[in-house]
BASEMI-586473 format. One line per 8 residues: their letters; for each residue x negated, y negated, z of C-alpha. Coordinates in steps of 0.5 Angstrom, whole numbers. Example, Ala and Ser with C-alpha at 12.3 -4.5 7.8 and 13.67 -1.06 7.14 Angstrom:
# residues 2
AS> -25,9,16 | -27,2,14
END
This chain:
# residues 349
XXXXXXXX> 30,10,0 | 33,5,-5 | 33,8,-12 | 27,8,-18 | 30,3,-22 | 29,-2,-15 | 23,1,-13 | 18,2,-19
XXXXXXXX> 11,2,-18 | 8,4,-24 | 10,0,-31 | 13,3,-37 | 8,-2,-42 | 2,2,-40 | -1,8,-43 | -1,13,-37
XXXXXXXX> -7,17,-36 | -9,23,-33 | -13,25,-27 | -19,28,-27 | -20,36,-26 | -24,35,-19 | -26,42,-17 | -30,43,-23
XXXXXXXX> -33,36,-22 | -42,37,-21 | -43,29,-23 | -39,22,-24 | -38,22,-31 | -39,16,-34 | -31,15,-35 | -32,14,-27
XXXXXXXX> -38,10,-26 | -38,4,-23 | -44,0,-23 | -47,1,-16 | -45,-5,-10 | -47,-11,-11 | -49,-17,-6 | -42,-19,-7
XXXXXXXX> -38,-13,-4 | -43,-12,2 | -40,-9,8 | -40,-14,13 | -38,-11,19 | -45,-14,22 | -45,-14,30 | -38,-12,30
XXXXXXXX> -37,-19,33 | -31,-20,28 | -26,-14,27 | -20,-12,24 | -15,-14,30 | -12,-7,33 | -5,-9,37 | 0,-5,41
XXXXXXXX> 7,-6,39 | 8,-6,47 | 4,-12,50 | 8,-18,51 | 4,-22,47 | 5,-18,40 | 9,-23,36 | 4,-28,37
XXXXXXXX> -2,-22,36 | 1,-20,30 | 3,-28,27 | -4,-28,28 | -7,-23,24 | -2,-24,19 | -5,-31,18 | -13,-29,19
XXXXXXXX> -13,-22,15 | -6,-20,12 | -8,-13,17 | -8,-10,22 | -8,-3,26 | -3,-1,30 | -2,3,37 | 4,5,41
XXXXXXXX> 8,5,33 | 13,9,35 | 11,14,28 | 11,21,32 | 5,24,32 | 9,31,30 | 12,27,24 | 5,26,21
XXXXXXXX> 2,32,23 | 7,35,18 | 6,30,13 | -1,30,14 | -1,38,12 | 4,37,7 | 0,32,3 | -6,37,3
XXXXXXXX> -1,43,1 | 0,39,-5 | -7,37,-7 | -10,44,-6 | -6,46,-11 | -9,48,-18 | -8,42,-22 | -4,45,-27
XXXXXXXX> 1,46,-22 | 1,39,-20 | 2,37,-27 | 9,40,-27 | 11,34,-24 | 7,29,-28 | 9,22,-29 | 11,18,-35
XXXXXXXX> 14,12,-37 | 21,13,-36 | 19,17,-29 | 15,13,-25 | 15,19,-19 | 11,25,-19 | 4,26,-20 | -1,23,-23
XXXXXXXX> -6,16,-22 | -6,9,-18 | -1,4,-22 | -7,0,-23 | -11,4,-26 | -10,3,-34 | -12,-6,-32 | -20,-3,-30
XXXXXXXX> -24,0,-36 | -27,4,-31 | -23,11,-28 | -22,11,-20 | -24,18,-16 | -17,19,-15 | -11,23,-15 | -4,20,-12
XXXXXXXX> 3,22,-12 | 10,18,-12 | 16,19,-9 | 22,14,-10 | 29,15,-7 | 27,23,-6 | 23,28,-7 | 26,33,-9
XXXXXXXX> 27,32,-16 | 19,32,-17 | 18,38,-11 | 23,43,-15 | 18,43,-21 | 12,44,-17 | 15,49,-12 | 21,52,-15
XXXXXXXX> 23,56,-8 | 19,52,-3 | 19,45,-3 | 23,44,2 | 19,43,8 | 15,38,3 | 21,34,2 | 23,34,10
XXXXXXXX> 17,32,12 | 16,25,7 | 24,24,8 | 22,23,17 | 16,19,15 | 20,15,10 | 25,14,15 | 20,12,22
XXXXXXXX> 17,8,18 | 22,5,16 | 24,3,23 | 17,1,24 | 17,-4,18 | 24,-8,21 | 21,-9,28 | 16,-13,25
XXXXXXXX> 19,-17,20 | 23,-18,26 | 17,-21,29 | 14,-24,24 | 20,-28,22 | 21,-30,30 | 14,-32,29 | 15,-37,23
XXXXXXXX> 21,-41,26 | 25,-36,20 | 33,-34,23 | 35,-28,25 | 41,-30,20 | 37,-30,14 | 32,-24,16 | 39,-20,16
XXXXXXXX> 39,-21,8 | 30,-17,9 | 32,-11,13 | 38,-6,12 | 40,-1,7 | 42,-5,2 | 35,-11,3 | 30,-7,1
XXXXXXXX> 27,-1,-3 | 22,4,-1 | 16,8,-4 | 12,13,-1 | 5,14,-4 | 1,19,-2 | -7,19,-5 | -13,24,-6
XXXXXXXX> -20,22,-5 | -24,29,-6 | -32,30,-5 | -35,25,-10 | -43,27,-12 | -45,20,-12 | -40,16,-8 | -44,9,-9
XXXXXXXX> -42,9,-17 | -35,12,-16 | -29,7,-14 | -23,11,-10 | -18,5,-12 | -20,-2,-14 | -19,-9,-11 | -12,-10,-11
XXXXXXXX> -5,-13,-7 | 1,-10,-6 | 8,-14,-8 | 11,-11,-2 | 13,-14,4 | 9,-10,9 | 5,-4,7 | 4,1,12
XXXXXXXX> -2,7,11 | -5,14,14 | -11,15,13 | -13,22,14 | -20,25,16 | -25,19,14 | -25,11,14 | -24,9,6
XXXXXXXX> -20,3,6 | -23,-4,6 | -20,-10,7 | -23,-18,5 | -23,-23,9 | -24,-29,7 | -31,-33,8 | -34,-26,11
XXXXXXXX> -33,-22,5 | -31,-14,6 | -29,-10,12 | -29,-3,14 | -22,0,16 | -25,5,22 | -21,11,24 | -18,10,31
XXXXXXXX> -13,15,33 | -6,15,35 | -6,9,30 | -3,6,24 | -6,1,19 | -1,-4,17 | -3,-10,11 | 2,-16,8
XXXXXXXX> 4,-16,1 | 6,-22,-4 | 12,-23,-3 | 11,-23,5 | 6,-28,3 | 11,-32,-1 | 17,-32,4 | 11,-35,9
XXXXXXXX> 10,-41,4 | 3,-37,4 | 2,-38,11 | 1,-30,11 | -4,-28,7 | -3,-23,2 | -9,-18,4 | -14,-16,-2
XXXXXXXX> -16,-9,-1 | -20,-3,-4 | -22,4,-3 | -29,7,-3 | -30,15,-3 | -35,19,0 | -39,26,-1 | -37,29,6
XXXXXXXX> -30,29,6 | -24,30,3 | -20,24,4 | -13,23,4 | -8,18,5 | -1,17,6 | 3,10,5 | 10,7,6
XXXXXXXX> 12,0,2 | 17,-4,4 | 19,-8,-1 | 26,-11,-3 | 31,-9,-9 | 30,-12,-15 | 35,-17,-15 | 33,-20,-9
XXXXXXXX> 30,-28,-11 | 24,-29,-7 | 23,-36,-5 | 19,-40,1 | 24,-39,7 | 26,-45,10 | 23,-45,17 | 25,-48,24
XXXXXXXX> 17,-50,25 | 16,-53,18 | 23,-55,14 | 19,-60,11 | 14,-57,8 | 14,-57,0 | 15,-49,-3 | 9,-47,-5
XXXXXXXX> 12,-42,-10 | 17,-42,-15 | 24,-38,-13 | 25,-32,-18 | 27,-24,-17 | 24,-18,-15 | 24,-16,-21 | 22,-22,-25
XXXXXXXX> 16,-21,-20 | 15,-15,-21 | 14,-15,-29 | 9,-21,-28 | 4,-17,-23 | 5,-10,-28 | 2,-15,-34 | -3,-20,-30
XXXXXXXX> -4,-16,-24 | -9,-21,-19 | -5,-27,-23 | 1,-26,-21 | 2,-31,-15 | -2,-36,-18 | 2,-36,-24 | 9,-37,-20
XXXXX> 5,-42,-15 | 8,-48,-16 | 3,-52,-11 | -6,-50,-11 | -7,-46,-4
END
């Protein structure tokens, strides 16, 4: 993993905010209370007759299943992936170790605004007035500096087992850039310059979902894009994750085994001259289950500049967003958030 000044995921200019006690909770207090769905957020699954596409890495045809996908939804599920399930079995037991912990341990390893790994709430949190039932813990470079402080003499089954997820996926996420940018007539030349050790910097953020009393007025994570090039994402013991689609509104993401979900980011959405979707997504939660996640970003080093790639199908196409680095990018989503692409877009979508 690249270092945390390269892979920030939280901004220095916001207030940092705590989350909340869990397991003395009988009732959503008002600081979390949403207003209850309205037409707007409908589930919209209907007949099924319109899903989010589950792709096989292995069928000759995934170059163009995937291109596709990244065009009509920015998401899909994957199978045949390559993540060992032995690796997500750990990391899936890793991640409920550390959030059954007493919260007071868990605070031991608190973010602040020098620090943006360790324990605390989703980046987007201080831009909403209400909270987000939702506990998360980050890990930039490595994780040992934040497990020591919550496990001074066991934290090193923890950091191995988000050290083989971070690097499996990591693997997984170059297979489709690889493909995507075959997909869109972009070089092999210049993919070279979005993979590799020194192209791109990793985040691994893991999420909480606990039991909520009334899950209609709570929101686990607001509607939200990522700045990543892809994002890849567990989701462990229930469906919480949305996705929006274009002219058919909100899709539920179903748990099917043996896969792994997959969304686009912003900045795949810039390469791609907006041809790739960046997809808009959210999370609710539910009063069954406890529900947990565990996400990979891939995203490139701050000094990389992000412009539309000049691609063999569509060398003449006018570029729809303004060259500018990652992290002047960056800086711009942690002020403006859902503006951030509107505002480096030089062309209307």
């Amino acid at each position: 993993m690249a270092t945390s000044e390269s892979c920030a995921v939280e901004t220095k200019t916001l207030p940092i905010q705590l989350p909340l006690d869990f397991s003395s909770i009988q009732s959503v207090p008002e600081s979390h209370a949403w207003p209850e769905s309205n037409e707007d957020q409908v589930e919209n699954n209907g007949d099924g007759s319109l899903v989010l596409p589950i792709i096989d890495l292995n069928d000759p045809k995934a170059m163009e299943l995937i291109g596709y996908a990244c065009e009509n939804w920015g998401a899909f599920q994957l199978k045949n992936h390559g993540i060992s399930k032995s690796v997500i079995e750990e990391l899936e037991v890793e991640t409920k170790r550390l959030f059954d912990l007493p919260k007071e341990q868990k605070l031991k390893a608190l973010r602040s605004r020098d620090n943006p790994t360790g324990y605390g709430t989703f980046w987007i949190t201080p831009f909403f007035q209400q909270r987000m039932w939702q506990e998360g813990f980050t890990i930039i470079a490595s994780a040992v500096q934040d497990a020591k402080k919550i496990w001074p003499n066991d934290y090193q089954r923890f950091c191995d087992a988000m050290k083989k997820f971070e690097d499996e996926s990591r693997v997984l996420i170059e297979k489709l850039i690889h493909l995507s940018f075959k997909f869109l007539g972009i070089s092999e030349e210049e993919e070279k310059n979005w993979v590799g050790p020194n192209n791109h910097a990793g985040a691994i953020q893991l999420n909480s979902y606990p039991i909520c009393p009334k899950p209609e007025n709570a929101m686990g994570i607001a509607p939200h894009t990522d700045t990543s090039i892809f994002t890849l994402l567990h989701q462990s013991q229930s469906s919480g994750l949305h996705i929006f689609k274009d002219g058919s509104g909100w899709f539920t993401v179903p748990l099917v085994p043996d896969t792994i979900v997959i969304n686009t980011g912003d900045v795949l959405h810039m390469l791609s001259n907006a041809r790739f979707k960046s997809a808009l997504h959210k999370v609710s939660v539910n009063n069954v289950k406890h529900r947990y996640s565990m996400v990979y970003f891939y995203r490139p080093t701050m000094d990389q500049v992000v412009s539309p790639l000049v691609s063999k199908n569509n060398s003449d196409e006018e570029p729809r967003f303004r060259a500018l680095t990652f992290k002047e990018y960056v800086g711009i989503k942690d002020k403006y958030l859902d503006k951030a692409l509107s505002i480096v877009s030089v062309k209307e979508d």
